[in-house]
C-alpha positions as CSV (number, residue, x, y, z in Angstrom):
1,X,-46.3,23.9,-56.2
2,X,-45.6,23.9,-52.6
3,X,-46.4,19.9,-52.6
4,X,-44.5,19.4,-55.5
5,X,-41.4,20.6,-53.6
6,X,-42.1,18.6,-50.4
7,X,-42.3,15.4,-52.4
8,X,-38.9,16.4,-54.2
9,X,-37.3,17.3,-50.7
10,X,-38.6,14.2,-49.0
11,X,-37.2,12.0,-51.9
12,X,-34.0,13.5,-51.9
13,X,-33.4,12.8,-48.0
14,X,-34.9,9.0,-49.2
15,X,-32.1,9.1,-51.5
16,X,-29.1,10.9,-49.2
17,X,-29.7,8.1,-46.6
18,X,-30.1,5.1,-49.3
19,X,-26.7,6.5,-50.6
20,X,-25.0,6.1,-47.4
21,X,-26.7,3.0,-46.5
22,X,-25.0,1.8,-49.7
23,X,-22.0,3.3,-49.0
24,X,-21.5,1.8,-45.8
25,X,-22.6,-1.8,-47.3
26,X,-20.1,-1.9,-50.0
27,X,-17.5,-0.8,-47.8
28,X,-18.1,-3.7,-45.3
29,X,-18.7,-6.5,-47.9
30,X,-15.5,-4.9,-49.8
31,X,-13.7,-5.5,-46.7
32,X,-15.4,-8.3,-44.3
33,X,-12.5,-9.1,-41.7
34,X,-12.0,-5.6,-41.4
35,X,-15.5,-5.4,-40.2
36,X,-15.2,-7.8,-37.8
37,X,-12.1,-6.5,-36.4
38,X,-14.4,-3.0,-36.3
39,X,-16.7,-4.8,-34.4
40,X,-14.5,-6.7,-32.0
41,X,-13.2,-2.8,-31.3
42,X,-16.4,-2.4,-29.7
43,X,-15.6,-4.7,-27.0
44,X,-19.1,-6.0,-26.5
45,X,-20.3,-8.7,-24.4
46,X,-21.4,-10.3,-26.7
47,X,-20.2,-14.0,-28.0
48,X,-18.1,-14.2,-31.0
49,X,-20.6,-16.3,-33.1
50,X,-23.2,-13.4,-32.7
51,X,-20.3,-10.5,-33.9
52,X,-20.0,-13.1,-36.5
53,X,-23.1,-13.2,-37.5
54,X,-23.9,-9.3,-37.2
55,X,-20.5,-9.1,-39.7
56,X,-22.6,-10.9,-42.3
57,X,-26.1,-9.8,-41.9
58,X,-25.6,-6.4,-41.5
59,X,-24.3,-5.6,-44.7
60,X,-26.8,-7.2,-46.0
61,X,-29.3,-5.7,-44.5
62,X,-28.0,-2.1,-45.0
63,X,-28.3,-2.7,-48.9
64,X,-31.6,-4.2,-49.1
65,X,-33.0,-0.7,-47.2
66,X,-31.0,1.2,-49.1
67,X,-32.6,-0.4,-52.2
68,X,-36.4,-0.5,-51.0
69,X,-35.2,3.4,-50.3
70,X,-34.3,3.8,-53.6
71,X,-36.8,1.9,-55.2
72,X,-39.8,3.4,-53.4
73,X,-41.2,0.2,-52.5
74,X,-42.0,-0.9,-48.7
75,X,-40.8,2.9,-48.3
76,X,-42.0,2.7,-44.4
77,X,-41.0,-0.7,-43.9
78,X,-37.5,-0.1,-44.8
79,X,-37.4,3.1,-43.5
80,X,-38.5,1.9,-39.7
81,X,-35.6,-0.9,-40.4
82,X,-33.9,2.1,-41.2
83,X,-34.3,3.8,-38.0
84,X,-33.9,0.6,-36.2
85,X,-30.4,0.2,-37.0
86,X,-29.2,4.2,-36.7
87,X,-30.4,3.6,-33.2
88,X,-28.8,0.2,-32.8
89,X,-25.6,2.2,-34.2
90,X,-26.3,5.1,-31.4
91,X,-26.0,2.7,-28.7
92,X,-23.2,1.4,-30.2
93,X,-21.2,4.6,-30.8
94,X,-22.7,5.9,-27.8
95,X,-21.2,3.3,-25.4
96,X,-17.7,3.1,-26.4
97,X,-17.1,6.6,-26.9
98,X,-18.6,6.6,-23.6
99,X,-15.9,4.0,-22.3
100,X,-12.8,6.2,-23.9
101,X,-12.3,3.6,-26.5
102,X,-10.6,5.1,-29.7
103,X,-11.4,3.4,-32.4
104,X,-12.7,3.4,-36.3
105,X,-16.7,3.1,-36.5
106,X,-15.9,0.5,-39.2
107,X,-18.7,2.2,-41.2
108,X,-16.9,3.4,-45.0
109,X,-14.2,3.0,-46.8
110,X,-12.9,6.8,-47.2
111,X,-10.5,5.5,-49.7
112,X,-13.8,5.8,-51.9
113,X,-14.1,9.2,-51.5
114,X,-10.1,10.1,-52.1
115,X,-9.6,10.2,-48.6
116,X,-5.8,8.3,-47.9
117,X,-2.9,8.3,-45.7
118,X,-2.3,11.5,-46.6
119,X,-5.4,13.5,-45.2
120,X,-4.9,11.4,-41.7
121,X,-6.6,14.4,-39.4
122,X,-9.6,14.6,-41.4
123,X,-9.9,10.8,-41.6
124,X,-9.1,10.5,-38.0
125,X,-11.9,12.8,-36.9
126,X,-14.4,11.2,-39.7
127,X,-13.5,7.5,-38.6
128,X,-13.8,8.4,-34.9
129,X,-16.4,6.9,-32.7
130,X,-17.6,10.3,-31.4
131,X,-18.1,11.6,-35.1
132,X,-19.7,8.3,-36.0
133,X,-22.2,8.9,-32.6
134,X,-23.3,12.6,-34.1
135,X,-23.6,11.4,-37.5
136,X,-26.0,8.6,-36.1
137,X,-27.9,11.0,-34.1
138,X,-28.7,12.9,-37.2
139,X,-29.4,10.4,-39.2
140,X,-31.8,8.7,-36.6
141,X,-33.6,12.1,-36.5
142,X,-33.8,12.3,-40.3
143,X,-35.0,8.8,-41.0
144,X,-37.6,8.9,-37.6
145,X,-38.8,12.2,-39.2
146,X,-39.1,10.7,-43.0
147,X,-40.8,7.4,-41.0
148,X,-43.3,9.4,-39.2
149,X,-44.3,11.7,-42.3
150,X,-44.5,8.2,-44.7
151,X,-46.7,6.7,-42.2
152,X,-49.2,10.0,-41.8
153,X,-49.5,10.0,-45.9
154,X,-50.1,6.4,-46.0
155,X,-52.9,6.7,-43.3
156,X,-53.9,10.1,-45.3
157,X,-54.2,8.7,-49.1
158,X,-55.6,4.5,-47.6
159,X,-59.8,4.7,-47.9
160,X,-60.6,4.4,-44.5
161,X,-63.2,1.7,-43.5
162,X,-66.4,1.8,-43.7
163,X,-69.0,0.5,-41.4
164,X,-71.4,-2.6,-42.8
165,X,-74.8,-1.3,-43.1
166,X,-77.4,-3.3,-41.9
């Protein structure tokens, strides 16, 4: 019983961050120059042609976790890719609330969730860069957690080698 309610737990988490993953995708591909104006926010030193290029990929790459996530397939695979990028988005948040900037994280579209002009407080503090930095923390610490506990089962259920006899 007790297993049976880890695995449910475990998958549900799987499925919360795929959710948002997809969440966040759809709003960026909805909405592309509105990313990259997220982006530029940042004030990076990085060239153009590489915020470019993150504007595109990213999205991208946010789906096809969230949908190994949801699919069960390449589980830890997608979920170190996963982990990868809330830490990528750490630094990121991290750094310009850090430098005082105020800006959107450019992550969702709260429009999807109701959200409008006319709940600006709560979509100021849910847009902000130091909400964004928490929520990344979290979720780094939820998906390094789900990593580390996919990879231990893997290692658990795989036959381990065994040594040619001679």
């Amino acid at each position: 019983m007790k297993n049976t309610a880890s695995e449910f737990w475990r998958g549900a988490l799987r499925y919360l961050v795929a959710v948002l993953l997809i969440w966040a995708s759809i709003s960026k591909l909805a909405n592309p120059t509105d990313f990259l104006a997220a982006i530029y926010a940042y004030q990076t030193p990085f060239p153009q042609s590489v915020l470019k290029w993150l504007a595109v990929t990213l999205p991208w790459v946010e789906l096809l976790c969230a949908l190994l996530l949801l699919s069960n397939h390449w589980t830890g695979s997608a979920l170190l890719c996963c982990l990868i990028l809330f830490v990528v988005f750490i630094v990121a948040t991290g750094q310009a609330w850090a430098r005082g900037l105020h800006i959107s994280c450019g992550c969702f579209d709260l429009s999807l969730i109701g959200l409008g002009p006319k709940y600006s407080r709560v979509q100021a503090v849910l847009e902000s860069v130091s909400f964004a930095f928490f929520r990344n923390v979290f979720f780094a610490g939820l998906v390094g957690w789900l990593w580390r506990d996919t990879v231990k089962r893997e290692r658990l259920s795989s036959p381990s080698p065994s040594l040619p006899l001679n």
